[in-house]
N, CA, C and O of each residue as an XYZ file, in Angstrom:
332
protein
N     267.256    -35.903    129.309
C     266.920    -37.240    128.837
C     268.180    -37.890    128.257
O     268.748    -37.082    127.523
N     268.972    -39.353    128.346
C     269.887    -39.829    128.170
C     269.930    -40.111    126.625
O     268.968    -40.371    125.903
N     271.130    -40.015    126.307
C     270.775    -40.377    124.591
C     271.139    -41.218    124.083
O     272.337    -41.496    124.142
N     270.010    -42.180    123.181
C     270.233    -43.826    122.961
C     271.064    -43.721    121.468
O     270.874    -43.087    120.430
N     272.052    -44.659    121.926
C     272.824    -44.985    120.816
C     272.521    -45.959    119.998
O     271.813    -46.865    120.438
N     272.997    -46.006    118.578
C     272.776    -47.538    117.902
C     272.831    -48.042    118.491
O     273.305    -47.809    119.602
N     272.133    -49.574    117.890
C     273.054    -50.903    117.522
C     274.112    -51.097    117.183
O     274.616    -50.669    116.144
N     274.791    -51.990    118.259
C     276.243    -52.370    117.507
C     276.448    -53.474    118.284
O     276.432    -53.523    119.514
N     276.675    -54.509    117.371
C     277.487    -56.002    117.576
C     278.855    -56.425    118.274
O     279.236    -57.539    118.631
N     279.584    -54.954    118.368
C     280.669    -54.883    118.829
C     280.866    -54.969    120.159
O     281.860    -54.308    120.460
N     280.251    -55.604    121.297
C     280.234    -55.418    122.796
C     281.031    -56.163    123.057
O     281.424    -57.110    122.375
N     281.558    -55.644    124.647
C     282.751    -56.318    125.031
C     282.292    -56.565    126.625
O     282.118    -55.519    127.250
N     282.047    -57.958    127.453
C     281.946    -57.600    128.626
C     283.075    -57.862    129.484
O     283.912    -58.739    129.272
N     283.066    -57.109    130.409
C     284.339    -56.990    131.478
C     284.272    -57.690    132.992
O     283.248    -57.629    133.672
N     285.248    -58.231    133.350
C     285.331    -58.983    134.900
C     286.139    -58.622    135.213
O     287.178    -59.158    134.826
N     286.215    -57.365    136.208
C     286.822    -56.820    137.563
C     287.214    -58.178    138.257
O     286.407    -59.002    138.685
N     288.592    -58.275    138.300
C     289.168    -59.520    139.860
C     290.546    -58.929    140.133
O     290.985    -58.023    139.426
N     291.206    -59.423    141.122
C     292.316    -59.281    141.831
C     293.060    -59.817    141.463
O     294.023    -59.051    141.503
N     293.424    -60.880    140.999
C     294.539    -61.712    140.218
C     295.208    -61.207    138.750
O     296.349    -61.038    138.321
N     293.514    -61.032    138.110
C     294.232    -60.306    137.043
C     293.267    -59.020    136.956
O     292.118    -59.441    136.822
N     293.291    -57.661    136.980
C     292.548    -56.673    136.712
C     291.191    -56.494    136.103
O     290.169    -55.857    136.361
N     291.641    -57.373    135.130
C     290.370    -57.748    134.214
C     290.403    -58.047    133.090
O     291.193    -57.621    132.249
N     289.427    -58.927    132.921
C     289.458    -59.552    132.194
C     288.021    -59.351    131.056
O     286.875    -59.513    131.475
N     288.270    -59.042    129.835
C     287.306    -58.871    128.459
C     286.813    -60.255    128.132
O     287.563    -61.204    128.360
N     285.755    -60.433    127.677
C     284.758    -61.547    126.970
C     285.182    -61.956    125.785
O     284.782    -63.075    125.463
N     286.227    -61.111    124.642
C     286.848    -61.490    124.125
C     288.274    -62.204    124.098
O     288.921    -62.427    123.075
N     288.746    -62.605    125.743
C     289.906    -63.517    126.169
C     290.880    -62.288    126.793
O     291.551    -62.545    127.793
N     290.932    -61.200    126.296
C     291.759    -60.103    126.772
C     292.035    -60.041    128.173
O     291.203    -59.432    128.846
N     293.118    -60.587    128.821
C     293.614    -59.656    130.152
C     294.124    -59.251    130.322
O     295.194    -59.641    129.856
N     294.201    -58.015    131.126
C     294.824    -56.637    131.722
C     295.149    -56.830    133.125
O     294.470    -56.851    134.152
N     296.269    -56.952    132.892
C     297.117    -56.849    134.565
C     297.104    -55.591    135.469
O     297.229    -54.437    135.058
N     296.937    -55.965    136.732
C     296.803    -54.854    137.690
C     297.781    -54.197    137.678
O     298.760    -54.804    137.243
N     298.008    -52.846    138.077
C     299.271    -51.806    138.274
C     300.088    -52.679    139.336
O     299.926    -53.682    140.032
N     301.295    -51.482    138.986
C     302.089    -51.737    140.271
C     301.616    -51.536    141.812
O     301.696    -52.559    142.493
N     301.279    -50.723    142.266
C     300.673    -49.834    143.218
C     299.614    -50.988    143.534
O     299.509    -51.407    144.687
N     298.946    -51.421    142.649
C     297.207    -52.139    143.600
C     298.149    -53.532    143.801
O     297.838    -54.119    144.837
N     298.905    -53.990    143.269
C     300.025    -55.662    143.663
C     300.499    -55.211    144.730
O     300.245    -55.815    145.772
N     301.354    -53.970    144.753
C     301.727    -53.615    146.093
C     300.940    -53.636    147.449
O     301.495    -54.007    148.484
N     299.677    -53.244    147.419
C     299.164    -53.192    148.476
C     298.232    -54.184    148.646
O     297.787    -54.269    149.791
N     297.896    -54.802    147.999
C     297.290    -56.540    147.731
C     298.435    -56.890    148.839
O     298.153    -56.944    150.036
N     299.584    -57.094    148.403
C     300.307    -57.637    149.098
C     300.445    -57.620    150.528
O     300.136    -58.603    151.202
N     300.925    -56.475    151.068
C     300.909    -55.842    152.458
C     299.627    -56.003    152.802
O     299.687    -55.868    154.024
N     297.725    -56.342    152.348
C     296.964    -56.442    152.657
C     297.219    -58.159    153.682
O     297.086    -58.379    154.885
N     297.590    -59.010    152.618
C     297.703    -60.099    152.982
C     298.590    -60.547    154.029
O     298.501    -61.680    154.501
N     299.365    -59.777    154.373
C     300.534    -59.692    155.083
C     300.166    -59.389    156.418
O     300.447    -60.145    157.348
N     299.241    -57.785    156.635
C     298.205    -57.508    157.642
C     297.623    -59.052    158.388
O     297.702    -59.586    159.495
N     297.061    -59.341    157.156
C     295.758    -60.435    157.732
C     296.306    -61.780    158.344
O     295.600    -62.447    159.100
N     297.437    -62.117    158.036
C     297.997    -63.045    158.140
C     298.801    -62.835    159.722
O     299.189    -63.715    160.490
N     298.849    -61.900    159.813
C     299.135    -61.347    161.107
C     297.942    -61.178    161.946
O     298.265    -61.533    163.080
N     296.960    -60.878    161.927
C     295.822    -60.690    162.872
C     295.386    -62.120    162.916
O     294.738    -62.371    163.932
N     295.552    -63.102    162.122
C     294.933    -64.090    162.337
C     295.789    -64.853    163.205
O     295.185    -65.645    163.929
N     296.954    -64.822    163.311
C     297.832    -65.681    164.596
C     297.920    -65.009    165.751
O     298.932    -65.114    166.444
N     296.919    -64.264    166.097
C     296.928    -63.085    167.433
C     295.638    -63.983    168.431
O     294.661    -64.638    168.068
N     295.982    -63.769    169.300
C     294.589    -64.479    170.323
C     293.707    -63.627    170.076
O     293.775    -62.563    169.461
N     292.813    -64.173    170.616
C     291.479    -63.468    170.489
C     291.051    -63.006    171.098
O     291.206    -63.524    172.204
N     290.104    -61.637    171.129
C     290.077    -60.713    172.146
C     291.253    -60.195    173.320
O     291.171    -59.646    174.419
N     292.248    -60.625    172.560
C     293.539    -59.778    173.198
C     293.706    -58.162    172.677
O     292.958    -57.716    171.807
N     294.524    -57.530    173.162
C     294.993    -56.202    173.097
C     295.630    -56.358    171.526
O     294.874    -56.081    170.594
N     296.547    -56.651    171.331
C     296.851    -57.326    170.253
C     296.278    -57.161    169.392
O     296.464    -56.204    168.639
N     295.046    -58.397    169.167
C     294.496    -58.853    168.225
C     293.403    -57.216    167.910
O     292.878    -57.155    166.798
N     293.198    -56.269    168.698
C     291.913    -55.210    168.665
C     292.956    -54.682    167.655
O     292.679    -54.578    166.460
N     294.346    -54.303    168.242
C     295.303    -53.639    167.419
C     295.845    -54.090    165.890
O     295.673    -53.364    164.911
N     296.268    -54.902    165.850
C     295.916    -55.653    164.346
C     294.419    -55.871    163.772
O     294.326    -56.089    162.564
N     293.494    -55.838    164.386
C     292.005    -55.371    163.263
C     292.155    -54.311    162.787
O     292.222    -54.153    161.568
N     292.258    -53.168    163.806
C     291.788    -51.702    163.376
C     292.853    -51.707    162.436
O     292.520    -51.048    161.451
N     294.026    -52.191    162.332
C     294.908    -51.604    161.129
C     294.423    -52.489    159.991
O     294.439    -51.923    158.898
N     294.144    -53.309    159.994
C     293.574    -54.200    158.865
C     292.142    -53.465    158.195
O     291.746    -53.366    157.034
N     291.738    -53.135    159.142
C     290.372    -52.155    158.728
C     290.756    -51.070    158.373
O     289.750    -50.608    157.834
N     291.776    -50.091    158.277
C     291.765    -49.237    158.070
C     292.736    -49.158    156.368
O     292.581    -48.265    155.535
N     293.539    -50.156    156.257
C     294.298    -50.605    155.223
C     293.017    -50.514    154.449
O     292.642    -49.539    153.798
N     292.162    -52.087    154.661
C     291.432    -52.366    153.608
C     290.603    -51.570    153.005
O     290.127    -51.809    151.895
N     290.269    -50.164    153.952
C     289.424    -48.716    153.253
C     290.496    -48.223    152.491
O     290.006    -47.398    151.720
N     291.459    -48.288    152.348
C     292.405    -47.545    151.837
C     292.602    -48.410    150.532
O     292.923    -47.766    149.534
N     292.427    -50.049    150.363
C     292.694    -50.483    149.291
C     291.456    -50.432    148.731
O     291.488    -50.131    147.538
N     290.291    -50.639    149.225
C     289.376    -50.293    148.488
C     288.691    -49.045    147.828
O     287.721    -48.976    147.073
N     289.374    -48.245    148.268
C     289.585    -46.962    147.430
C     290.340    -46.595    146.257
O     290.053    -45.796    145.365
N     291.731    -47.591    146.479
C     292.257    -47.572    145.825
C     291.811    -48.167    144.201
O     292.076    -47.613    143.134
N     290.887    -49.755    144.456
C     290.475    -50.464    143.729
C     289.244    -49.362    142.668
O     289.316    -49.185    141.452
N     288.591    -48.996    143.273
C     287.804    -47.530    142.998
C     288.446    -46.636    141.727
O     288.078    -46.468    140.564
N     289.256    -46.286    142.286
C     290.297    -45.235    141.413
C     290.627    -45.703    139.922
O     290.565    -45.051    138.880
N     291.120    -47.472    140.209
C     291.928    -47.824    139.007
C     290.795    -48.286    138.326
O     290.929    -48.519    137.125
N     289.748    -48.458    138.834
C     288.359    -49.027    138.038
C     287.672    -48.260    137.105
O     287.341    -48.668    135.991
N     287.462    -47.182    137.539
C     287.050    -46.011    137.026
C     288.023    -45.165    135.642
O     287.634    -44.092    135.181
């Protein structure tokens, strides 16, 4: 059975984003690592590339799957630093 804690006035709520890591209800923000800017970056970089590729070209299949396979990788990453 889980065990209930006081009352306390002291709560803080949190907003997970990409720009800034997050951000507290009391004005507090926390900047993302090095590592998740890094690959934010190269994410955008990916996409920006698949999107000037024709469509349904050889190409363009080849720039998804790497874009898909990045973005499991950053979203794992996002995972990690969240936790």
């Amino acid at each position: 059975m889980p065990e209930i804690l006081p009352q306390s006035d002291n709560s803080v709520g949190i907003d997970l984003g990409i720009s800034t890591f997050a951000t507290l209800s009391n004005g507090t923000k926390i900047d993302a690592p090095k590592p998740l800017k890094k690959r934010i970056k190269k994410y955008r970089k990916l996409s920006k590339s698949l999107s000037k590729k024709t469509k349904e070209s050889k190409r363009c299949e080849k720039a998804r799957a790497r874009v898909a396979k990045f973005h499991a990788k950053l979203k794992d990453t996002l995972d990690r630093f969240s936790t």
